[in-house]
ZADO-1210 file (C-alpha; in nm, 4 decimals, padded with zeros to 6 digits):
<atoms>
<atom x="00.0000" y="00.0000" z="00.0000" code="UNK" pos="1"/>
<atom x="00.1268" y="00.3418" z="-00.1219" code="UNK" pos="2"/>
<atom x="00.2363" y="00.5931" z="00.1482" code="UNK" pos="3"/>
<atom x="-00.0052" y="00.8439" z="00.0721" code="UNK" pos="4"/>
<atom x="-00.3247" y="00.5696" z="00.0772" code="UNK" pos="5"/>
<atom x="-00.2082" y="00.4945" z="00.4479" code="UNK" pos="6"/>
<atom x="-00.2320" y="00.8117" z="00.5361" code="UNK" pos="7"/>
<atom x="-00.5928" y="00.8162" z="00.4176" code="UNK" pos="8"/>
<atom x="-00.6910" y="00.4872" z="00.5452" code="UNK" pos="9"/>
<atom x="-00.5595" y="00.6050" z="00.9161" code="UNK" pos="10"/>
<atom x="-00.7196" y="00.9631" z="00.8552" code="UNK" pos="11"/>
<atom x="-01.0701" y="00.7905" z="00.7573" code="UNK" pos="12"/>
<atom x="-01.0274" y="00.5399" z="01.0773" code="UNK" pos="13"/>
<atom x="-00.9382" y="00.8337" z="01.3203" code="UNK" pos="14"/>
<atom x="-01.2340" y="01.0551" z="01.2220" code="UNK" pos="15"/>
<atom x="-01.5108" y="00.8082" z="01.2052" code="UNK" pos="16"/>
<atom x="-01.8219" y="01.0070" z="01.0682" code="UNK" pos="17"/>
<atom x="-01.5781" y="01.3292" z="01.0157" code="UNK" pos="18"/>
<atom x="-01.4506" y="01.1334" z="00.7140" code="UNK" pos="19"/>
<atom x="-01.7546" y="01.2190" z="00.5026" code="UNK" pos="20"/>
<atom x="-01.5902" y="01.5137" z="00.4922" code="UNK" pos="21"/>
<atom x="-01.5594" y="01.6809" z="00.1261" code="UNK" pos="22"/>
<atom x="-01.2891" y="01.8464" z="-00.0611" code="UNK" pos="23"/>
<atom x="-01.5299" y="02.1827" z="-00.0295" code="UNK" pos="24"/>
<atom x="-01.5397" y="02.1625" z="00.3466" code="UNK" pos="25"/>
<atom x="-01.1902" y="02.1683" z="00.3782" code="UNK" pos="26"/>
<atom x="-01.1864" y="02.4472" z="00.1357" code="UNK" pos="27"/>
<atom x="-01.4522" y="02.6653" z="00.2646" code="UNK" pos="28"/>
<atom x="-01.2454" y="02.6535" z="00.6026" code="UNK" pos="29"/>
<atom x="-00.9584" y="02.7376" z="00.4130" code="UNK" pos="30"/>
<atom x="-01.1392" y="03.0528" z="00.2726" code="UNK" pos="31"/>
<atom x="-01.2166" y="03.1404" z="00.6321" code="UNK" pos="32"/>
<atom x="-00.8520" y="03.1443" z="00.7177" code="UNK" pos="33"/>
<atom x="-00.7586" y="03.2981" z="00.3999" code="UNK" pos="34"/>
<atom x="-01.0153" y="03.5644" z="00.4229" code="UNK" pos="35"/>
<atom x="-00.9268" y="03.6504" z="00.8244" code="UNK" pos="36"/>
<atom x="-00.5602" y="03.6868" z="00.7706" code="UNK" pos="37"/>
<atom x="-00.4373" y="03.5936" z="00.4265" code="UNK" pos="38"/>
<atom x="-00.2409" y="03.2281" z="00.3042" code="UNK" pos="39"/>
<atom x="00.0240" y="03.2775" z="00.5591" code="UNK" pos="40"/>
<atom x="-00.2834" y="03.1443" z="00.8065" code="UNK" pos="41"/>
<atom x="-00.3875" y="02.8675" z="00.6151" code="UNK" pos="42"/>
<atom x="-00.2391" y="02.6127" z="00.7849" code="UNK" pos="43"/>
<atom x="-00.3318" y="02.2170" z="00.7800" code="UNK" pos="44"/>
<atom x="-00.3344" y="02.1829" z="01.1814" code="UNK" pos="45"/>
<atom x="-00.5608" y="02.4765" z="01.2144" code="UNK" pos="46"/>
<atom x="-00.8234" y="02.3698" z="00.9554" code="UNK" pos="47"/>
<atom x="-00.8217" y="02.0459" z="01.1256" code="UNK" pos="48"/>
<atom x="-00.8420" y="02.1699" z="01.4852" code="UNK" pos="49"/>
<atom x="-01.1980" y="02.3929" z="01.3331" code="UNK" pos="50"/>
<atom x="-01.3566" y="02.0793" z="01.0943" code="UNK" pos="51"/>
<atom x="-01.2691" y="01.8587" z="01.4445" code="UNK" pos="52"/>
<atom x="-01.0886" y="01.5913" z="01.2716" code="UNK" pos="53"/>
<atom x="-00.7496" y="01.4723" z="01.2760" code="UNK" pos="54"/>
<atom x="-00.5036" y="01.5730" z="01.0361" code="UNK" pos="55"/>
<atom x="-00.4644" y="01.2255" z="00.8512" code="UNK" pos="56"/>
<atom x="-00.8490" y="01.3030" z="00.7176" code="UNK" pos="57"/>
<atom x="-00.6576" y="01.6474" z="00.5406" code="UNK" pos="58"/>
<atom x="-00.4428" y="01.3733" z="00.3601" code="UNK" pos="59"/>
<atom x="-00.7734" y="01.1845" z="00.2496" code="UNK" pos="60"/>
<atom x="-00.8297" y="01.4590" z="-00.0030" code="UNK" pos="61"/>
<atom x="-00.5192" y="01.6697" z="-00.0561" code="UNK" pos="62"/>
<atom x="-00.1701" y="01.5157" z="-00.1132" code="UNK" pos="63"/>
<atom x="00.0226" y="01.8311" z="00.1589" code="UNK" pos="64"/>
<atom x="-00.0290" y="02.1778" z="00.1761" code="UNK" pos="65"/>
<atom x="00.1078" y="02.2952" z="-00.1835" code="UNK" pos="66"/>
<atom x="-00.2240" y="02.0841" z="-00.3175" code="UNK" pos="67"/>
<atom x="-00.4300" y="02.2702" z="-00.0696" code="UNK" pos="68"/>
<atom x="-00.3170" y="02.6233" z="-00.1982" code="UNK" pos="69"/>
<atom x="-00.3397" y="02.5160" z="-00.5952" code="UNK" pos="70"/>
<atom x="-00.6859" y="02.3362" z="-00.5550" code="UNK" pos="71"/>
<atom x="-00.7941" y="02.6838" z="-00.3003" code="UNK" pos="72"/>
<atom x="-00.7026" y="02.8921" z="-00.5919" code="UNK" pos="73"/>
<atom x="-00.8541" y="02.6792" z="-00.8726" code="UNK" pos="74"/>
<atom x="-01.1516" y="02.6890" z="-00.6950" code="UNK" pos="75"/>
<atom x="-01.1878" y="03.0811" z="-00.6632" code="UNK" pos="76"/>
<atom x="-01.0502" y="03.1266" z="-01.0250" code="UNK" pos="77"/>
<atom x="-01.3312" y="02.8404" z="-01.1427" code="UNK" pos="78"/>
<atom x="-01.5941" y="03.0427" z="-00.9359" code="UNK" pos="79"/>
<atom x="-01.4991" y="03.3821" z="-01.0773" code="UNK" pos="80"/>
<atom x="-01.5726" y="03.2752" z="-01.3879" code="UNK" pos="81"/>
<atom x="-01.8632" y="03.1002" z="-01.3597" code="UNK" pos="82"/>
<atom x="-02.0331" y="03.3839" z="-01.1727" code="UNK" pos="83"/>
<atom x="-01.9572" y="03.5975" z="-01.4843" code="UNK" pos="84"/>
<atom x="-02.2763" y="03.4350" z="-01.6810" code="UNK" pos="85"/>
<atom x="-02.5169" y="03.6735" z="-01.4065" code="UNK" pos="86"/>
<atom x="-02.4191" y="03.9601" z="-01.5397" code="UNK" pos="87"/>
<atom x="-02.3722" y="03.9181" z="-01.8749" code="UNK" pos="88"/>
<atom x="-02.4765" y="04.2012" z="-02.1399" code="UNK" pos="89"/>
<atom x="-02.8166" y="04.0289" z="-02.2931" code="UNK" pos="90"/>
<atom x="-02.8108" y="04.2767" z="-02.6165" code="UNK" pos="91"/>
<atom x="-03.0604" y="04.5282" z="-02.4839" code="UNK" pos="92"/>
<atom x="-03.0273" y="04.9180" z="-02.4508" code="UNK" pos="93"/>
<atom x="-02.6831" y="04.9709" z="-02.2791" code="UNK" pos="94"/>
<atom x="-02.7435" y="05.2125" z="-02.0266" code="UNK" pos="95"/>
<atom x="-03.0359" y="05.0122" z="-01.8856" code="UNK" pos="96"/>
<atom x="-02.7503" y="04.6751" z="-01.8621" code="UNK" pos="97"/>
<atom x="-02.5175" y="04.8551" z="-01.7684" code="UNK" pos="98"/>
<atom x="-02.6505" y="05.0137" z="-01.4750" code="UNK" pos="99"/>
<atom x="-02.7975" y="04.6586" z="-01.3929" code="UNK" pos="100"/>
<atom x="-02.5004" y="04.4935" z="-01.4078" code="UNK" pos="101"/>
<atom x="-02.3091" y="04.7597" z="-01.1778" code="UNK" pos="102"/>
<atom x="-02.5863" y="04.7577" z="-00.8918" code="UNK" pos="103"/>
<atom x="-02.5863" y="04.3493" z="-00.8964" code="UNK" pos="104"/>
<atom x="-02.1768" y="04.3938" z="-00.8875" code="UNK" pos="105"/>
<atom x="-02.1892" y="04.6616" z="-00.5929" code="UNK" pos="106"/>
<atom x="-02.4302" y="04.5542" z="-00.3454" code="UNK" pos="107"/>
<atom x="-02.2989" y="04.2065" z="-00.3658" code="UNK" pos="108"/>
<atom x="-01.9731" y="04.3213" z="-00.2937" code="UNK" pos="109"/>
<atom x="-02.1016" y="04.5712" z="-00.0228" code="UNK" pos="110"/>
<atom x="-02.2917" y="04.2741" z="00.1502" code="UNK" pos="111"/>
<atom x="-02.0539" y="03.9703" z="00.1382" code="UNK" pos="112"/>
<atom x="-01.6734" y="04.1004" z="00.3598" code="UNK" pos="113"/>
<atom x="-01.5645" y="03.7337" z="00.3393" code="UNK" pos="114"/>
<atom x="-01.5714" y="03.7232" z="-00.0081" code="UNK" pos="115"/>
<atom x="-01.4153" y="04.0532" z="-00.1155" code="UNK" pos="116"/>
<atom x="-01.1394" y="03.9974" z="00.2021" code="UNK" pos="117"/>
<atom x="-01.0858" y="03.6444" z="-00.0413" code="UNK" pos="118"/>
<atom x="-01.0555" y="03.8267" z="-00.3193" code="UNK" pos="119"/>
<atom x="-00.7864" y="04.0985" z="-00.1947" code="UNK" pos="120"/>
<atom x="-00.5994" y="03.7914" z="-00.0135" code="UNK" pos="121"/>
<atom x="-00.5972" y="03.5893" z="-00.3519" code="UNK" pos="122"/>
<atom x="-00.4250" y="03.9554" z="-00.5258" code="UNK" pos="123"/>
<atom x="-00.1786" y="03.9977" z="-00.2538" code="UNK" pos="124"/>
<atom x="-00.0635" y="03.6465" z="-00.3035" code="UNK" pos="125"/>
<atom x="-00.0488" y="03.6683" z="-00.6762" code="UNK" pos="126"/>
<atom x="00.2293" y="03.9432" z="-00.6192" code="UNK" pos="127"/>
<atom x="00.4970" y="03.6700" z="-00.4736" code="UNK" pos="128"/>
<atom x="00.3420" y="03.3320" z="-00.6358" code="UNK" pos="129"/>
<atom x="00.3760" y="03.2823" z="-01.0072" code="UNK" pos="130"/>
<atom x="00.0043" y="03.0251" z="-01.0355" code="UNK" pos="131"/>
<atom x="-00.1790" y="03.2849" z="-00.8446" code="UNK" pos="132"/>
<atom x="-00.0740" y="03.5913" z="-01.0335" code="UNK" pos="133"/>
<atom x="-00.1753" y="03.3704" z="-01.3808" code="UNK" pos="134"/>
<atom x="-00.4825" y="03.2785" z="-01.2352" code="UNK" pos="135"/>
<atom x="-00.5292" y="03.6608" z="-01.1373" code="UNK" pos="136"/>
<atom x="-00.4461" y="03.7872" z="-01.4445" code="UNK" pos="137"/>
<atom x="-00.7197" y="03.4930" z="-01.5929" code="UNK" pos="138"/>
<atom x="-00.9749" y="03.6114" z="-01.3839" code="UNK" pos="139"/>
<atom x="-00.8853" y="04.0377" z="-01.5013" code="UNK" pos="140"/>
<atom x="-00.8869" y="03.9633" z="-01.8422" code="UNK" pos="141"/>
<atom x="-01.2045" y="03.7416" z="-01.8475" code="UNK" pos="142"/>
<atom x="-01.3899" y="04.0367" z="-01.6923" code="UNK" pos="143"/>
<atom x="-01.2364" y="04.3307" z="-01.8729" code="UNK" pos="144"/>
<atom x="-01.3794" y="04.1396" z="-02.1948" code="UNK" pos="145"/>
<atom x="-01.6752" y="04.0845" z="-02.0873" code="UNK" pos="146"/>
<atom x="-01.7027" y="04.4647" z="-02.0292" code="UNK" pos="147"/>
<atom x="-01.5624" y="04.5283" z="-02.3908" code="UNK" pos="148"/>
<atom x="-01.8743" y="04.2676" z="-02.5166" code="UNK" pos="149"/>
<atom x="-02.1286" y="04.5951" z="-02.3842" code="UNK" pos="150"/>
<atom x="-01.9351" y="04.9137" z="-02.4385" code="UNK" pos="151"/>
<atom x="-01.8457" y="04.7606" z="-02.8443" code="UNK" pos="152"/>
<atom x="-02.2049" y="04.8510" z="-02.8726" code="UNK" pos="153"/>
<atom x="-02.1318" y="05.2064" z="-02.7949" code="UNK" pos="154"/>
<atom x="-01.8219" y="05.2339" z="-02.9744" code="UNK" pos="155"/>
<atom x="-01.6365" y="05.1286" z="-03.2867" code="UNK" pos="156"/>
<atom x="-01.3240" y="05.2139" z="-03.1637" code="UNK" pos="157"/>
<atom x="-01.1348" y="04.9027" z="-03.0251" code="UNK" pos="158"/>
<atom x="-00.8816" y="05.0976" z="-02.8121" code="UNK" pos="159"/>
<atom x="-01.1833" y="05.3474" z="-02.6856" code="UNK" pos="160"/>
<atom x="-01.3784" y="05.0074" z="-02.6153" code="UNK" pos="161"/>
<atom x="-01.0758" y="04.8431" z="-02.3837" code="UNK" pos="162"/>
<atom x="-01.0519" y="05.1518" z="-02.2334" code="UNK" pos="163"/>
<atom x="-01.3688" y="05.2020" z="-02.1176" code="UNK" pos="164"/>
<atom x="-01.3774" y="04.8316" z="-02.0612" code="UNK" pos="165"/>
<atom x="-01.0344" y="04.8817" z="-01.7838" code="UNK" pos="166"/>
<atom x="-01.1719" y="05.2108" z="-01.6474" code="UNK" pos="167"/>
<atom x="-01.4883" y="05.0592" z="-01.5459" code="UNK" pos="168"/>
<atom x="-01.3482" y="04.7428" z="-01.4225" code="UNK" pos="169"/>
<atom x="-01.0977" y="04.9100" z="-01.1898" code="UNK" pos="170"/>
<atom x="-01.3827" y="05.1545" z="-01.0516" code="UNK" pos="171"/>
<atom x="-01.5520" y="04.8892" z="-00.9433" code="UNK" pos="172"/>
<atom x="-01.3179" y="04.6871" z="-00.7714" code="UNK" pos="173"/>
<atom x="-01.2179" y="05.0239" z="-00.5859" code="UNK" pos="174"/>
<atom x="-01.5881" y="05.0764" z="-00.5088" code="UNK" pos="175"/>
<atom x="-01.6056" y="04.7359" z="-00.3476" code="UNK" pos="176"/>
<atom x="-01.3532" y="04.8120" z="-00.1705" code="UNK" pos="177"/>
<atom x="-01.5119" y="05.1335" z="-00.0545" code="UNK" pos="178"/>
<atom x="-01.8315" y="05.0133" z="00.0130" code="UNK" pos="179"/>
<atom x="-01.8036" y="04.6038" z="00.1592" code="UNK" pos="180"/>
<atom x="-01.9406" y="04.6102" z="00.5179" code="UNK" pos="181"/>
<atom x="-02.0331" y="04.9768" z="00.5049" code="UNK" pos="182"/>
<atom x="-02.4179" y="05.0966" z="00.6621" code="UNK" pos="183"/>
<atom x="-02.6377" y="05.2364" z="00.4864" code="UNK" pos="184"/>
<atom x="-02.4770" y="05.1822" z="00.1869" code="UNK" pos="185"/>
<atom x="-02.7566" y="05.2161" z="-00.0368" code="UNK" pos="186"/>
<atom x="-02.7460" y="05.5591" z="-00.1120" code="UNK" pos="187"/>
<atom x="-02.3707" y="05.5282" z="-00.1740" code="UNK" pos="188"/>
<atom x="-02.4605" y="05.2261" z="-00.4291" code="UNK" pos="189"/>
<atom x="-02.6825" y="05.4437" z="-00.6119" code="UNK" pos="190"/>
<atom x="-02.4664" y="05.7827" z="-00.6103" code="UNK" pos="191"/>
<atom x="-02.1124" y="05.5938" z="-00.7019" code="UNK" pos="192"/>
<atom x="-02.3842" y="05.3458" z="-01.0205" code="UNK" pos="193"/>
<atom x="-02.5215" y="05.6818" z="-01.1443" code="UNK" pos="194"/>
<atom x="-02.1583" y="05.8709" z="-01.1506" code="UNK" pos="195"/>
<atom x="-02.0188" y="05.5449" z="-01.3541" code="UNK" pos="196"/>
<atom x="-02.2879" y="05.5040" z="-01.6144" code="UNK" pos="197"/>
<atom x="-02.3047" y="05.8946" z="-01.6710" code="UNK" pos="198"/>
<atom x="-01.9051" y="05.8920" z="-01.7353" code="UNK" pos="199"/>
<atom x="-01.8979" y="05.5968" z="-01.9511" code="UNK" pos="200"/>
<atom x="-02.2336" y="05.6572" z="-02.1517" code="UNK" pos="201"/>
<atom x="-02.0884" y="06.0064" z="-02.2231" code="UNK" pos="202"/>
<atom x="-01.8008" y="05.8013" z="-02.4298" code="UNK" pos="203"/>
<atom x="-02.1243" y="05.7033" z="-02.7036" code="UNK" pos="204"/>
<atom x="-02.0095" y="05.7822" z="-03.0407" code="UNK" pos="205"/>
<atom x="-02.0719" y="06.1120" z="-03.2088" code="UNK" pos="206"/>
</atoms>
């Protein structure tokens, strides 16, 4: 028996019903750690001491701590993207989408911290590991263009269209930042979505 199916077999035997434990448990308790004080927290010991299981159950679904990181970011890059088909332009007027898509993008943000403190945590990391910052830069680029796929409706410009596409992209990031676990928020919402649509609608073509 392979070293790394021992470990298994003893984590399943030490943690009786904890071993119906899933991948995703483990890695929404990593997200916790992640989200209260960055990876340098996410540690194996800790996430075990929290689920209540030993740490040969971590082994039943991760091969160390390396997988742990890759599969955490996977996971938020594969989530990011998928989360991208709710506020997709439909093809109808592009004021009325776009000021749709920005108040579904901002009071999300405003009302989940966790997943905005994720999301920063994720950025720092990308600046001293190589698979994060790829994944990062995934993630940006996938979003810009999906920005580009409404404002090319306003514009025939290419450059003008990436432009506006960036610009609006990096205002609302810094909004989210702004706003996530403000009160009474929803007047700031609506003041920060009406400034954005004005400044980008008044890039329409002559």
């Amino acid at each position: 028996m392979s070293e790394a199916k021992t470990r298994a077999k003893r984590g399943r035997l030490a943690t009786g019903d904890k071993s119906q434990l899933t991948r995703d448990d483990w890695l929404d308790a990593a997200a916790g750690e992640v989200a209260a004080g960055g990876f340098s927290h996410l540690r194996v010991l800790t996430l075990a001491k929290k689920l209540g299981v030993t740490r040969g159950s971590f082994y039943w679904h991760f091969k160390d701590h390396e997988d742990l990181v890759v599969s955490f970011l996977n996971r938020w890059r594969d989530r990011r993207l998928h989360e991208l088909q709710y506020w997709k332009p439909q093809g109808g007027d592009v004021e009325t989408e776009l000021r749709q898509i920005l108040e579904l993008l901002l009071t999300d943000a405003a009302r989940n911290v966790r997943r905005l403190q994720v999301e920063l945590a994720v950025r720092d990391f990308a600046r001293r590991n190589t698979y994060a910052a790829e994944l990062v830069a995934e993630v940006d680029e996938a979003r810009i263009s999906q920005n580009a796929s409404l404002f090319s409706r306003i514009s025939s410009d290419p450059e003008r269209t990436r432009d506006l596409s960036l610009l609006l992209y990096v205002a609302t990031i810094g909004s989210q930042v702004v706003l996530t676990g403000r009160s009474g928020e929803e007047d700031d919402i609506g003041r920060i979505e009406d400034l954005m649509a004005r400044i980008v609608m008044g890039q329409h073509d002559a």
